[in-house]
C-alpha positions as CSV (number, residue, x, y, z in Angstrom):
1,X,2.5,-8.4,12.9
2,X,5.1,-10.6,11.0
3,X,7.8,-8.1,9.6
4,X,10.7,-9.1,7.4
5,X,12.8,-7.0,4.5
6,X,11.0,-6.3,1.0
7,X,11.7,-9.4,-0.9
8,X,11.4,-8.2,-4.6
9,X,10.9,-12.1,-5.8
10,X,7.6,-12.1,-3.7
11,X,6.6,-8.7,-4.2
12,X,4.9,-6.5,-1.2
13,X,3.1,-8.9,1.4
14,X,1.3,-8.6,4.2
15,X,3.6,-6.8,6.7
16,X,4.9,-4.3,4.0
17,X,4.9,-0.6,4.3
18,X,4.4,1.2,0.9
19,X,4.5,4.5,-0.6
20,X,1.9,5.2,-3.4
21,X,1.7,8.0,-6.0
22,X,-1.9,9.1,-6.6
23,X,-2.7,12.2,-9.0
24,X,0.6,13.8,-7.4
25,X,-0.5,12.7,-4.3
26,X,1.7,10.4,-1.8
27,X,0.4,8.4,0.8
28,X,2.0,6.0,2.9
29,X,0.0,2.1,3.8
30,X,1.0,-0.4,5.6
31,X,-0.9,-4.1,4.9
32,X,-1.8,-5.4,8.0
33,X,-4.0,-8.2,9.1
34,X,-6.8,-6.3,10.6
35,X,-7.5,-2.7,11.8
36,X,-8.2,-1.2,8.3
37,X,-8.6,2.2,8.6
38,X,-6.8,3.7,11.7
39,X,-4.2,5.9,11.3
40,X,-0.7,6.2,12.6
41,X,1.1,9.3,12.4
42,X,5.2,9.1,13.3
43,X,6.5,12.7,13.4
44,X,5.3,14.2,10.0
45,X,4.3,11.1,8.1
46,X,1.0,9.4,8.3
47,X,1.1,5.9,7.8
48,X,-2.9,4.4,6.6
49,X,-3.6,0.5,7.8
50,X,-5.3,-1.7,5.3
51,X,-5.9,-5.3,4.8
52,X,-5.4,-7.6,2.0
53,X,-9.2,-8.3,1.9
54,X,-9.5,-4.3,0.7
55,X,-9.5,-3.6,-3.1
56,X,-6.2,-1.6,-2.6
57,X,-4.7,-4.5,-0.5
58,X,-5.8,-7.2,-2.9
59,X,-4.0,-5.2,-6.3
60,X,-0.8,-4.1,-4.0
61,X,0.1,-8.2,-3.7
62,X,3.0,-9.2,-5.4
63,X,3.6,-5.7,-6.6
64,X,7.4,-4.1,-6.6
65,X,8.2,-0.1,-7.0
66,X,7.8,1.3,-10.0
67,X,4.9,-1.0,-10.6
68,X,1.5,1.0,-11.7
69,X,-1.8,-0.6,-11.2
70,X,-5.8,1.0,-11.7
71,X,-8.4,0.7,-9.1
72,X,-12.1,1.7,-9.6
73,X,-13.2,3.6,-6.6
74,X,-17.0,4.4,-7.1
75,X,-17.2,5.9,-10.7
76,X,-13.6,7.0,-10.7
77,X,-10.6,5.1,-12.1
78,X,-7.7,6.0,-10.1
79,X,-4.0,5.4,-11.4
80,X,-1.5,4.4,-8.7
81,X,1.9,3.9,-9.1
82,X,4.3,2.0,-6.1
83,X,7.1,4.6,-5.6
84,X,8.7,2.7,-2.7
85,X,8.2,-1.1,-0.3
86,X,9.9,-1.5,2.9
């Protein structure tokens, strides 16, 4: 997996780990190529994988912190906000 510093002129892409704000919950992804789904856990964080060909992955493109997008997930409407990109 390509990695390089959050670029704020291209916005998160593939590679980029990202904390998002959900409801008061935090979560952390990180937008990988393949593998959606598993789950990393480094000491007390756990870091989710998903792809760009998810929903989630498709809206986070391009997107900077403090950025807020919606996603429909089933018949909820869920408000996310991008707290931070690395």
């Amino acid at each position: 997996l390509p990695t390089s510093d959050f670029d704020p002129q291209r916005g998160i892409q593939l590679g980029a780990l990202v904390l998002l704000a959900d409801a008061g919950q935090q979560r952390w992804l990180l937008l990988a190529p393949d593998a959606a789904g598993l789950k990393i856990h480094t000491g007390e964080r756990e870091i989710i994988l998903i792809t760009p060909r998810s929903p989630i992955g498709q809206r986070l493109l391009g997107l900077a912190p403090g950025d807020v997008f919606s996603l429909q997930i089933g018949a909820q409407l869920q408000h996310l906000e991008v707290l931070q990109a690395l």
